[in-house]
C-alpha positions as CSV (number, residue, x, y, z in Angstrom):
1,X,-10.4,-1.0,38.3
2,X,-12.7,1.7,36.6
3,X,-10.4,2.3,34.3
4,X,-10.0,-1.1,33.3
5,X,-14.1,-1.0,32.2
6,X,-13.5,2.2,30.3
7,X,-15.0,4.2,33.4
8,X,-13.4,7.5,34.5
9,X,-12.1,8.6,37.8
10,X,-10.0,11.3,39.0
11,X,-6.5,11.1,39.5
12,X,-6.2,13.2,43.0
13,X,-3.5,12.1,45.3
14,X,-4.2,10.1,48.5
15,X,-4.7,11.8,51.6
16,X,-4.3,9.4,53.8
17,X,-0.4,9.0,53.2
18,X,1.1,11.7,55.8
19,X,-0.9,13.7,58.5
20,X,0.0,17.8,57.7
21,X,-0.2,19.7,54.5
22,X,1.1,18.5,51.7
23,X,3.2,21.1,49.2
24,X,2.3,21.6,45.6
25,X,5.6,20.1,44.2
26,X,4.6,17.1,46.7
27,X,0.9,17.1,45.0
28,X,2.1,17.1,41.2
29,X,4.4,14.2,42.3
30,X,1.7,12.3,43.4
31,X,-0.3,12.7,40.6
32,X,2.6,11.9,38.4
33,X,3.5,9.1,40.4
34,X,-0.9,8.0,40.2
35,X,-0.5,8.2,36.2
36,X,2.3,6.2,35.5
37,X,1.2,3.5,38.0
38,X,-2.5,3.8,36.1
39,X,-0.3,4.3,32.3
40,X,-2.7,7.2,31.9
41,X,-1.7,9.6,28.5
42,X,-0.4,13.0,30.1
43,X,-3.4,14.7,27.9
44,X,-5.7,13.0,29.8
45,X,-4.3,13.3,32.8
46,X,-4.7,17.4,32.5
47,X,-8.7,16.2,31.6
48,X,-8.6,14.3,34.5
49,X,-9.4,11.0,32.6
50,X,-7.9,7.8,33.7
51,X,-8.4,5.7,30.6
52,X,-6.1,4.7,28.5
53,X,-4.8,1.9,25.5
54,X,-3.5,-1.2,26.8
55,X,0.2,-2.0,25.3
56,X,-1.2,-4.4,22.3
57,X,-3.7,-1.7,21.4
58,X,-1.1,1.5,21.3
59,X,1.5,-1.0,19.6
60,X,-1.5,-1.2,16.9
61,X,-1.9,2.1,16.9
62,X,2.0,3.4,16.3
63,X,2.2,0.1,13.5
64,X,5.7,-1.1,12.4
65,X,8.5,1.1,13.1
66,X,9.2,0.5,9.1
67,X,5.8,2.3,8.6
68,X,6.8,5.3,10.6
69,X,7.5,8.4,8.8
70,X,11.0,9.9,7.9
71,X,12.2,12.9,9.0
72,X,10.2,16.0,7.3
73,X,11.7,16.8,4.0
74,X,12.3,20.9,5.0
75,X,14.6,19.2,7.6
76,X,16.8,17.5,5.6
77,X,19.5,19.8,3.6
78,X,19.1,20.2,-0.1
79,X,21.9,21.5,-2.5
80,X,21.6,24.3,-4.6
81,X,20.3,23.6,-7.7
82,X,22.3,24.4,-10.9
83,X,19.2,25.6,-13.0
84,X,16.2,27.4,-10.6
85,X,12.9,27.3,-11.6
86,X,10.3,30.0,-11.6
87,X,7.6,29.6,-9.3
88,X,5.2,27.7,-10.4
89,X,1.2,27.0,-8.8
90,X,0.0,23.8,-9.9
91,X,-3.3,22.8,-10.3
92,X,-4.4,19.9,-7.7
93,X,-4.5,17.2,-10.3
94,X,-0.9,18.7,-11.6
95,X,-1.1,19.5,-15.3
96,X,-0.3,22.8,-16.7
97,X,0.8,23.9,-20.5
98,X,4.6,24.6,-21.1
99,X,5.4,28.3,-21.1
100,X,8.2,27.8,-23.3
101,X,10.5,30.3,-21.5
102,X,13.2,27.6,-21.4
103,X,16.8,29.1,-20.1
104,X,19.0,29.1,-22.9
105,X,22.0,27.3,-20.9
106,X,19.5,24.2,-20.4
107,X,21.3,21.2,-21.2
108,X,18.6,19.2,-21.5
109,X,14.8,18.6,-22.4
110,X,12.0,16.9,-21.4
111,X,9.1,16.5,-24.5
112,X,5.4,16.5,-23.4
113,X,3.7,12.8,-23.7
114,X,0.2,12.3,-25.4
115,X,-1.9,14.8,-26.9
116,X,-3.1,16.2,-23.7
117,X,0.6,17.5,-23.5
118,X,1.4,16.1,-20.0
119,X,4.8,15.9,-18.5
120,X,6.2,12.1,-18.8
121,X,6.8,11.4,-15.4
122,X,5.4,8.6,-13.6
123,X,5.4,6.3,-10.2
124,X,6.6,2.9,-10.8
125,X,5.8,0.7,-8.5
126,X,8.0,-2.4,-7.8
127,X,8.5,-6.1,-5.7
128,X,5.3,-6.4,-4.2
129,X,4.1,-3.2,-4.0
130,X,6.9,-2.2,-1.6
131,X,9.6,-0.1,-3.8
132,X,8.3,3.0,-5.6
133,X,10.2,4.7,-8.2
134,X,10.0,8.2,-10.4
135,X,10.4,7.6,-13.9
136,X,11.2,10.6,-16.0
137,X,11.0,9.8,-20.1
138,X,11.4,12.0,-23.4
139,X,14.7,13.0,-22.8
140,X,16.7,14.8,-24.9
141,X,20.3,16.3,-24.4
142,X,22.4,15.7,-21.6
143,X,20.9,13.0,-19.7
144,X,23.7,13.2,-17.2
145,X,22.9,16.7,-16.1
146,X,19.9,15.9,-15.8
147,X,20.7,13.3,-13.2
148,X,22.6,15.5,-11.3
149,X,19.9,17.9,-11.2
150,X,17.3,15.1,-10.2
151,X,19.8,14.0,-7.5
152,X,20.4,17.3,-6.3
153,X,16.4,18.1,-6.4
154,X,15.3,14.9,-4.8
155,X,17.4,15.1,-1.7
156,X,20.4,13.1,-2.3
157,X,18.0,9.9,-3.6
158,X,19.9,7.8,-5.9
159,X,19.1,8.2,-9.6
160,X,19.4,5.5,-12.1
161,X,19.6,5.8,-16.1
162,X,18.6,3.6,-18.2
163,X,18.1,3.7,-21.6
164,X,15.5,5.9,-22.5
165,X,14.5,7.0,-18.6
166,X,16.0,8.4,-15.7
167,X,14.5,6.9,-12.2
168,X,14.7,8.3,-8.9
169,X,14.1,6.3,-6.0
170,X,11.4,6.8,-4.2
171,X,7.6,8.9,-4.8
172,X,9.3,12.2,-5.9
173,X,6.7,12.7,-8.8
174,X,5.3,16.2,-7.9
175,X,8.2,18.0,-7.2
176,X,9.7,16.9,-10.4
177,X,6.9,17.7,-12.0
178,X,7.0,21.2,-10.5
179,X,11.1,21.4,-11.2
180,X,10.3,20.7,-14.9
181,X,7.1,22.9,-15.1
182,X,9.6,25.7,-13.5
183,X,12.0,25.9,-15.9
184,X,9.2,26.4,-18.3
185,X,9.1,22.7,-20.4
């Protein structure tokens, strides 16, 4: 019961099960079979720690499986994008001017908001704080390519138009803002 009170104890098997030696495959299942009986974390087992969360507590820990997150981004398959942008290195609070090398083929443009000159993209937030969306504003040409291009940038998340704004499901503001920066708008 030591671990119970938060004490620790080693995990060593018993040697009162068998008179003889006991093998080391024999040993390491004992000590298996010790830490699952005691629900001891395998990382502490190795420290020889037997203390450990009780369900309700790790179930606290790990929250709602909603909460959990999706697989990493670099794992999921992107499509080539029609129009690649250069590399760009933005700043941590993610302004930087327009370099004006636009490609001529661009279909489309985004204008710069304010007189700071910042790109006019923007989380909205929706139903109770639970549904975020990207908002991309100041279009001008082809909003339709544009879409596309979103879609194609965002990983497949569905993109809306509406009149004046293209949104993208989801908190995909920085790399838009880096796509758009990019291609030099």
């Amino acid at each position: 019961m030591a671990a119970c009170l938060g004490g620790a104890r080693s995990i060593a098997p018993s040697t009162r099960s068998r008179a003889g030696p006991t093998s080391p495959l024999r040993t390491q299942l004992l000590q298996m079979a010790a830490m699952l009986r005691l629900r001891v974390p395998l990382r502490a087992a190795a420290e020889g720690v037997a203390r450990t969360h009780s369900k309700r507590a790790a179930s606290r820990m790990r929250g709602h499986p909603r909460s959990w997150e999706p697989a990493a981004p670099s794992l999921l398959a992107k499509e080539p994008l029609t129009w690649e942008p250069a590399a760009v290195e933005l700043p941590p609070h993610g302004w930087a001017p327009a370099t004006g090398a636009v490609p001529e083929t661009l279909p489309f443009a985004v204008d710069r908001a304010g007189p700071a000159g910042s790109l006019p993209v923007y989380r909205d937030i929706r139903h109770g704080r639970t549904k975020i969306y990207t908002v991309v504003r100041k279009i001008r040409g082809d909003t339709e390519a544009m879409a596309q291009e979103l879609h194609k940038l965002c990983r497949g998340a569905p993109v809306t138009q509406r009149p004046g704004r293209i949104e993208v499901d989801g908190d995909h503001k920085l790399d838009v803002v880096r796509y758009l920066s990019g291609l030099g708008l």
